[in-house]
C-alpha positions in Angstrom: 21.7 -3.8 -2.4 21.1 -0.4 -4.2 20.8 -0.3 -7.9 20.4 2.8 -9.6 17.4 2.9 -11.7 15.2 5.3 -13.7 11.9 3.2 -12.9 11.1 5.7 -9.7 11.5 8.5 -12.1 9.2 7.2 -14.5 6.8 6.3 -12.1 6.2 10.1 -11.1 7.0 11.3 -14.3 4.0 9.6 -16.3 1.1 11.3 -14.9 3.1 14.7 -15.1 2.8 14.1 -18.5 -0.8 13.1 -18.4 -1.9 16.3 -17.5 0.2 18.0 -20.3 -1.5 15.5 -21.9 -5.4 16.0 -20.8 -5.0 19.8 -20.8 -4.2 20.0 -24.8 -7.5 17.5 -25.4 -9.8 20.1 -23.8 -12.2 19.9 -26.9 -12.0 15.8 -27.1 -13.0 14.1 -23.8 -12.4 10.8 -25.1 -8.8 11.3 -25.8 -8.7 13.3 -22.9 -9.8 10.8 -20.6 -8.1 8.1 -22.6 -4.3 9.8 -21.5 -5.8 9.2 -17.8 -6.6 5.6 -18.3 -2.8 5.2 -20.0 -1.3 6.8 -17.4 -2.7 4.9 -14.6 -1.9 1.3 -16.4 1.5 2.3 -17.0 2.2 3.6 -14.1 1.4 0.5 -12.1 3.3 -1.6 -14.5 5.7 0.5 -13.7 5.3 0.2 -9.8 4.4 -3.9 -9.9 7.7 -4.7 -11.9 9.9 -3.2 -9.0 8.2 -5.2 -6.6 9.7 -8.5 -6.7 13.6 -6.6 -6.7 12.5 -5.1 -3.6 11.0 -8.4 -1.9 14.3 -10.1 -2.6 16.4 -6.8 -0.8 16.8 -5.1 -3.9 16.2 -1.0 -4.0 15.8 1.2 -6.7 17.2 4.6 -6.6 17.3 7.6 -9.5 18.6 10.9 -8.6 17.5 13.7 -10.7 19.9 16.5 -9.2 22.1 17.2 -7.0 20.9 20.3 -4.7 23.7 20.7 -2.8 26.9 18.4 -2.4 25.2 16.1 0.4 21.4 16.5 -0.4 20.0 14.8 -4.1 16.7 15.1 -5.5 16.7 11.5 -5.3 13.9 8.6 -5.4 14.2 5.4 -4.3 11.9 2.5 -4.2 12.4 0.6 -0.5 9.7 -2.0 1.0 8.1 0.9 2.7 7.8 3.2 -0.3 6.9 0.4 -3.0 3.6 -0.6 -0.8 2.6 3.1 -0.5 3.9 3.3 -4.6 1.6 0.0 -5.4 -1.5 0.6 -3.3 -2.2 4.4 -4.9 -1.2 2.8 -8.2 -3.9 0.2 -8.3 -6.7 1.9 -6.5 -6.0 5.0 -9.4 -7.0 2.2 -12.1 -10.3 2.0 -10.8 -11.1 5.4 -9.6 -10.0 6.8 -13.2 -13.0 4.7 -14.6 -15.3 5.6 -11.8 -14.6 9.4 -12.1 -15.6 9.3 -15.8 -18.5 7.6 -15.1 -19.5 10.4 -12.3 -18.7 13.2 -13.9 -20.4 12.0 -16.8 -23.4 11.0 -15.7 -23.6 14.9 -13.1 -22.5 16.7 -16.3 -19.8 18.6 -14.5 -18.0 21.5 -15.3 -14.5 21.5 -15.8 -13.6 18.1 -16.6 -10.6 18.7 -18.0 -9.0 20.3 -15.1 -10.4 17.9 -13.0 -8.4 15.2 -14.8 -5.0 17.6 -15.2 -5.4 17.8 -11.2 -5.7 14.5 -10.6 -3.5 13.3 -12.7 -0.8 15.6 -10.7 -1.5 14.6 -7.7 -0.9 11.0 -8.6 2.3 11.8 -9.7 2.8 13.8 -6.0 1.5 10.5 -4.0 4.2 8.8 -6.0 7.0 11.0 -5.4 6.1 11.4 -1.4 6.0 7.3 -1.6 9.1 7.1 -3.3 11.0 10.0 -1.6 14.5 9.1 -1.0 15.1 12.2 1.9 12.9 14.7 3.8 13.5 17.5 1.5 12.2 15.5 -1.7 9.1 14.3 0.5 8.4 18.2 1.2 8.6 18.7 -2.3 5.9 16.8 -3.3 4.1 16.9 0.0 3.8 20.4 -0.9 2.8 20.0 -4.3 0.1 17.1 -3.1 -1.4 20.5 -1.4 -1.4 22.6 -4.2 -2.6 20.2 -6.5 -5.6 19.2 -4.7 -6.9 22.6 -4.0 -8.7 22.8 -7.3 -10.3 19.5 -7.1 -11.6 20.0 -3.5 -12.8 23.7 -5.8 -14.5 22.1 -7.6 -18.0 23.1 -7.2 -17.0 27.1 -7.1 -19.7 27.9 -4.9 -19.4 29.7 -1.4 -19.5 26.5 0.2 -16.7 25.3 -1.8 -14.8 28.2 -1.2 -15.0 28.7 1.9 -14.0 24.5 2.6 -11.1 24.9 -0.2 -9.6 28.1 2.0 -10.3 26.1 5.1 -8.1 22.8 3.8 -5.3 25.1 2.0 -5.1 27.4 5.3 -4.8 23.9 7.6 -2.5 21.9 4.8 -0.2 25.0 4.1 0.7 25.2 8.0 1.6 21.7 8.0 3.8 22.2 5.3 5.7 24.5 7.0 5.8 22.8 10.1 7.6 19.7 7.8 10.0 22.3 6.7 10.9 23.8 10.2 11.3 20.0 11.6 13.3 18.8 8.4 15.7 22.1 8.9 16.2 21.5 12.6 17.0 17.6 11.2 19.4 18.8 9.1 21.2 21.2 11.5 21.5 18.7 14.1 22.7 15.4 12.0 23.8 16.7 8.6 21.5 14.3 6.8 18.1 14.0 5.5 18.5 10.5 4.1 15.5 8.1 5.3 16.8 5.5 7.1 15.7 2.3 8.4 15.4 2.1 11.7 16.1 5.8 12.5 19.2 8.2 11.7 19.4 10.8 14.9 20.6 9.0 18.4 20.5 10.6 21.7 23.8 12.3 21.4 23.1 14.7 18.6 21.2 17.2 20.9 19.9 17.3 24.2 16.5 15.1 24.6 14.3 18.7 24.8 15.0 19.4 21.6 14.4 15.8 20.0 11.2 16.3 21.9 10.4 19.1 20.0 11.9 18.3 16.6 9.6 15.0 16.8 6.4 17.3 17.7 6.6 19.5 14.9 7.3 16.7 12.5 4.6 14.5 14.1 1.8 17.7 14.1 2.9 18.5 9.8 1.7 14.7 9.3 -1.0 14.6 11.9 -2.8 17.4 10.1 -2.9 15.5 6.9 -3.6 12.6 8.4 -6.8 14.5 10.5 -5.6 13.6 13.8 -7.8 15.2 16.4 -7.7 17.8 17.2 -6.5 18.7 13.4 -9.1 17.2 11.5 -11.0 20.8 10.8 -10.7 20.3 7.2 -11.5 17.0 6.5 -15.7 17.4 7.0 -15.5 20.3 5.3 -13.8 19.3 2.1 -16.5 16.5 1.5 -18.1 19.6 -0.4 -15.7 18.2 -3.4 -17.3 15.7 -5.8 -17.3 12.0 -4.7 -13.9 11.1 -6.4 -12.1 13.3 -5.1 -13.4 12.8 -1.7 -12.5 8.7 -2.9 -8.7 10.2 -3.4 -8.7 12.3 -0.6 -9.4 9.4 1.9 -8.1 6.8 0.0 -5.0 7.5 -2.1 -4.2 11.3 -1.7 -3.8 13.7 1.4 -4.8 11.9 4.5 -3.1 8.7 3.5 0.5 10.9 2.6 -0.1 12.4 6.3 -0.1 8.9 7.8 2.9 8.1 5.7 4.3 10.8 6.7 4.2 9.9 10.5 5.2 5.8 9.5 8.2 7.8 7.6 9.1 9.7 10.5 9.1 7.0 13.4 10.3 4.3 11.4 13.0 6.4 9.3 14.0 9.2 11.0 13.6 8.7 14.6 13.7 5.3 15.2 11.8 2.5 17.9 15.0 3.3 20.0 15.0 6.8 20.1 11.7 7.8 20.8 11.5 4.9 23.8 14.5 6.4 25.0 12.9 9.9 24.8 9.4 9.1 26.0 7.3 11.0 23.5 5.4 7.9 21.4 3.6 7.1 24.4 1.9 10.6 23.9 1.1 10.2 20.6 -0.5 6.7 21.6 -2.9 8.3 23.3 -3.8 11.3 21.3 -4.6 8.5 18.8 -6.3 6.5 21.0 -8.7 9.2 22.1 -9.5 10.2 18.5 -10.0 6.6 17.7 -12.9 6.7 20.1 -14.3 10.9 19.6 -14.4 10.3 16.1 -16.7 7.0 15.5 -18.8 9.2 18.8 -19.1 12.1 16.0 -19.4 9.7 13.1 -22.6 8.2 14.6 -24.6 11.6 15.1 -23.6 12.3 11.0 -26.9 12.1 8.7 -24.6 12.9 5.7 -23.5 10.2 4.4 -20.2 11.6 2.9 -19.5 13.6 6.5 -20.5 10.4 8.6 -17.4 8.2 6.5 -15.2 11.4 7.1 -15.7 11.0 10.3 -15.1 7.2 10.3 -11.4 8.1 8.4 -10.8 10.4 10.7 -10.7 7.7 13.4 -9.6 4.4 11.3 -5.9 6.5 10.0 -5.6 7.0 13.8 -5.1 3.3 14.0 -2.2 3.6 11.7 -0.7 6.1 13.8 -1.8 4.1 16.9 0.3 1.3 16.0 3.6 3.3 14.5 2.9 4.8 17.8 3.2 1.8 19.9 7.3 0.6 18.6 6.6 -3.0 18.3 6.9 -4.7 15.1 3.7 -6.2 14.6 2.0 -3.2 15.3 4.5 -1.4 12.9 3.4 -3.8 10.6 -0.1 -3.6 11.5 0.0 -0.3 10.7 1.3 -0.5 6.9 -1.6 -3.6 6.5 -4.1 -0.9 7.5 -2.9 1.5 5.3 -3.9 -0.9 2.5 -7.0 -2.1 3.8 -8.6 1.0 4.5 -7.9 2.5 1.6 -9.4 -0.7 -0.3 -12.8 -0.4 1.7 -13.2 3.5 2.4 -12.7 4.0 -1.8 -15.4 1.4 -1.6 -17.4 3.1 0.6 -17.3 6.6 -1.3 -17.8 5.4 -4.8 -21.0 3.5 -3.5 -22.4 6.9 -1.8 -21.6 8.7 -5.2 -23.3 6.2 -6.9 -26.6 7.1 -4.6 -26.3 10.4 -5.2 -25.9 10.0 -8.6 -29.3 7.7 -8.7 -31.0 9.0 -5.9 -30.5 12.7 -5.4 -30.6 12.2 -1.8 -26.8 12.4 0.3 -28.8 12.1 4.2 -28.7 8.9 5.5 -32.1 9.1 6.6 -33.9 9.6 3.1 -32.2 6.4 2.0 -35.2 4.3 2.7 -35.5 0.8 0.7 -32.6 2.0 -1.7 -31.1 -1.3 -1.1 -34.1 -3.0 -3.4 -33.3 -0.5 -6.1 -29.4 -0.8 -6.4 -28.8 -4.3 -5.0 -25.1 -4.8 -6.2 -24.0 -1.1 -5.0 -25.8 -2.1 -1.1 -24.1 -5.2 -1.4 -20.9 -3.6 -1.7 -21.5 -1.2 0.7 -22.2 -3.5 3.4 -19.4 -5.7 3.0 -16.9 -2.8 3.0 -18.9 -1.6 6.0 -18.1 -5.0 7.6 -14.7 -4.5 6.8 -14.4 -1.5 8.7 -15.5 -2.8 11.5 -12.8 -6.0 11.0 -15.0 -9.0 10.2 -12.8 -12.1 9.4 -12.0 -13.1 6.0 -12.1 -9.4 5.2 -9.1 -7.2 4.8 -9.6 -5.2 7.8 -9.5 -8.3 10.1 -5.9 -8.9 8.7 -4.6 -5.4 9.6 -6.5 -5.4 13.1 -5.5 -8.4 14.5 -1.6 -7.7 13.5 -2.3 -4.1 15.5 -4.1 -5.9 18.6 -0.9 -8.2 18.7 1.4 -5.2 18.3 -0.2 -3.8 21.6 0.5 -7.2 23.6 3.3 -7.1 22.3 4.3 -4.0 23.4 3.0 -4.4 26.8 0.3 -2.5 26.4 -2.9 -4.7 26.3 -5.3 -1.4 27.2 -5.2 -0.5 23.0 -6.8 -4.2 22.3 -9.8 -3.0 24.4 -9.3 0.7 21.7 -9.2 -1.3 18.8 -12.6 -3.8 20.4 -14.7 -0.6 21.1 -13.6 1.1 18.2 -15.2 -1.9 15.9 -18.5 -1.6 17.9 -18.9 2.0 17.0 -18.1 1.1 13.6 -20.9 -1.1 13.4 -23.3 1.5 14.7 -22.8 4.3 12.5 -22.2 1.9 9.4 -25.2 -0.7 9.9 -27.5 1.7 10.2 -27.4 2.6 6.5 -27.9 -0.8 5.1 -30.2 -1.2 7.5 -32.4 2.1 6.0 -31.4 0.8 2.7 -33.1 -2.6 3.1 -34.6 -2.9 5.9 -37.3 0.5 5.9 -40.1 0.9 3.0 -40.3 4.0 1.6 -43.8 5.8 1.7 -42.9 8.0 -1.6 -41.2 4.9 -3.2 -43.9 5.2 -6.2 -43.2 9.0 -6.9 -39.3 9.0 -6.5 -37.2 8.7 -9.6 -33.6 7.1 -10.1 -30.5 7.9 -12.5 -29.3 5.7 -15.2 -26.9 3.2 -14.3 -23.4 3.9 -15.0 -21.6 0.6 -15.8 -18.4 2.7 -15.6 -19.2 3.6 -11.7 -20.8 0.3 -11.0 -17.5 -1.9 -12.3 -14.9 -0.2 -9.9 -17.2 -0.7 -7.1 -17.0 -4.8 -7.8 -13.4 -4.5 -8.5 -12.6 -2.5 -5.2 -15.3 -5.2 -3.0 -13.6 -8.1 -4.8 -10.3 -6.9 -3.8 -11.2 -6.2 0.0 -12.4 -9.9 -0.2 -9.4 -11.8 -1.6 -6.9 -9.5 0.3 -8.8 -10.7 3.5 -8.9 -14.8 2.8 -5.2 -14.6 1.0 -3.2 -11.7 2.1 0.1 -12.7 0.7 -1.7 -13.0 -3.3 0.3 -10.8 -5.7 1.2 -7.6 -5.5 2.0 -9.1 -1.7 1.4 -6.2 0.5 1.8 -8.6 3.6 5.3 -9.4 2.4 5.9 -5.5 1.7 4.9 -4.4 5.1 6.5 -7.5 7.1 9.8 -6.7 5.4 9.1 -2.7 6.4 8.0 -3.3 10.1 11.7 -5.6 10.1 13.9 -3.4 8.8 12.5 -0.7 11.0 12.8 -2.5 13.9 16.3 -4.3 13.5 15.8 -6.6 16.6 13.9 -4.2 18.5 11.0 -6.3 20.2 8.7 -3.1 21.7 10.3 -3.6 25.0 13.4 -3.5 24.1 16.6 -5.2 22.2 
């Protein structure tokens, strides 16, 4: 049932106005940061009052404008879009606090634009999760780039430069990829309405050109999403400050470029259609093998903020591992691990800005005996870093073992022994820094001097640990993401079992 509703609108709209908001409080950085705190609540009340309509088959649609007779600017809140909606939503709570707290405490420049910027590209994560039809998604997908250029900026030195040209040159070519696929959709089957399940069949143009249609559409996401070989940009824009490398991983670009590719194989192509075509099976395997590269690369990373690029890199690859693989617990595997690793990698990058806040030292090999120093930010660390890896009772384990059953499912148990080897080379190039941070004494210990401790970076940390540990012992605990991505893999998959009908 479709009711029409302004509450997808509003949803967007809030932090648009947020940065109107911050960018006329310039002189008054409490009120300025205050709009940024609003915004954020609001907009996951917002977000967390759709989600029971939407559990109970309910979705909520607003069109803005018509663009032409067939095509709206429309937003709609489905099962798919609503976890996407909910997830950035609540992690943006805790990140606003933690990005006042950093730039506070490194006395950055340009605050306020920082917070305009972010601020926007909340409100372009909305409208991609939300996105009723390919040519709203570019919209925002588009503006997600734009928006986040600044912030990855930041620092305005050659460095920064240089990775900010590097991210807007890669991003900006997978915009226009979107754009060529979404035309060719369009000419094709006269729609660009998401669909469950799929809206082009075999009979609207020859199998070559489905082929091709799907590899331009698969490569615009796969660049966001740092698929390799596309991940170029990703290392290099850990130049930005900590939060925004916390929304880049976590809430921002790479997570819309794995939404992207859920979006088109769940509602635009379909389980059918691309078994009937043959071209998933590829995408498997480039996913597979940058699964495995990636935690390689991660491991020979002394920066800290490079090594967990790395480690994104090849944990969004499961995601796209398990759309990949058309069964519908690995579909639903895959929306799990969009929430879990966005709940431990924000972990993980608020606790390394926190060290280099205190600590003055990013390489992973001048962390010795930090752990005795900050005790509750090592603590946090490590149990995110066991999350990575999948550890039960965790909220990794939960998305894992739902993709490991996907890939029996599918008939296809060579992935399981992926995702196994995958979770040993997360261990080595996690452990290792909690082992330097409590485990190795520090020669210079007595001459080395720490930061102040900023309750305001600390808090989010225990908020963002906490929540990796209750999602992992009761995944179906409000806001119910299990629900939201069981009811998304289903409707996707309509009786389709991963073998067949």
């Amino acid at each position: 049932m479709t009711i029409m509703d302004c509450r997808p609108f509003l949803a967007v709209g809030v932090s648009f106005l947020a940065a109107v908001l911050i960018s006329f409080s310039r002189r008054y950085p409490n009120v300025r940061e205050s709009w940024s705190v609003i915004a954020s609540f609001i907009k996951f009340g917002l977000i967390i009052s759709m989600v029971p309509g939407v559990l109970a088959g309910v979705t909520y649609e607003w069109t803005l404008f018509q663009i032409t007779d067939t095509i709206g600017f429309t937003l709609r809140a489905d099962s798919a879009g609503i976890l996407f909606a909910c997830l950035a939503a609540l992690l943006w709570i805790p990140i606003n606090f933690y990005s006042i707290g950093y730039m506070r405490c490194n006395n950055e420049h340009e605050q306020t634009g920082y917070f305009a910027a972010f601020a926007i590209c909340m409100s372009s994560v909305m409208g991609i999760a939300m996105a009723s039809n390919l040519l709203t998604f570019f919209f925002f997908y588009e503006l997600l780039t734009i928006a986040s250029y600044p912030l990855v900026l930041h620092k305005r030195n050659e460095e920064a430069l240089l990775a900010s040209r590097k991210y807007l040159i890669y991003t900006l070519i997978s915009g226009q990829l979107f754009l060529a696929g979404l035309v060719a959709v369009y000419c094709i089957s006269g729609t660009m309405d998401f669909k469950a399940g799929g809206f082009l069949t075999t009979d609207m143009a020859p199998t070559w050109q489905l082929q091709l249609i799907f590899l331009i559409m698969i490569l615009a996401g796969s660049v966001k999403a740092a698929v390799m070989p596309l991940h170029g940009w990703l290392p290099a824009a850990m130049i930005a400050p900590t939060p925004v490398s916390a929304l880049l991983h976590a809430v921002a670009v790479v997570k819309t470029g794995v939404f992207a590719v859920l979006r088109i194989i769940g509602f635009v192509f379909g389980p059918k259609l691309l078994a009937d075509i043959g071209t998933a099976d590829i995408l498997a395997w480039f996913a597979a093998g940058s699964i495995i590269i990636s935690s390689l690369i991660a491991i020979q990373q002394d920066n800290l903020k490079r090594r967990l690029a790395f480690s994104t890199i090849g944990q969004l690859s499961y995601i796209v591992l398990g759309a990949a693989l058309l069964s519908p617990l690995s579909i639903k595997g895959a929306y799990l691990h969009l929430v879990a690793h966005a709940v431990m990698k924000i972990t993980l990058f608020m606790c390394a800005g926190v060290i280099i806040v205190r600590t003055h030292r990013s390489n992973i090999s001048e962390m010795y005996g930090i752990g005795k120093k900050m005790p509750i930010t090592m603590c946090c660390f490590t149990i995110a870093s066991l999350g990575i890896a999948g550890m039960p009772f965790l909220v990794g384990f939960i998305s894992k073992w739902n993709l490991a059953l996907g890939a029996l499912q599918s008939g296809k148990p060579l992935y399981v022994a992926v995702l196994i080897a995958s979770a040993m080379l997360a261990l080595t190039y996690l452990m290792p820094v909690c082992q330097m941070a409590y485990f190795k004494r520090d020669p210079q210990e007595q001459f080395r001097t720490y930061g102040e401790i900023s309750y305001r970076m600390l808090l989010p940390i225990c908020f963002t640990t906490i929540l990796a540990l209750v999602l992992g012992v009761m995944p179906e605990i409000s806001p119910n993401f299990y629900a939201m991505a069981s009811q998304a893999a289903d409707s996707i998959c309509q009786g389709w079992t991963g073998g067949g009908w």
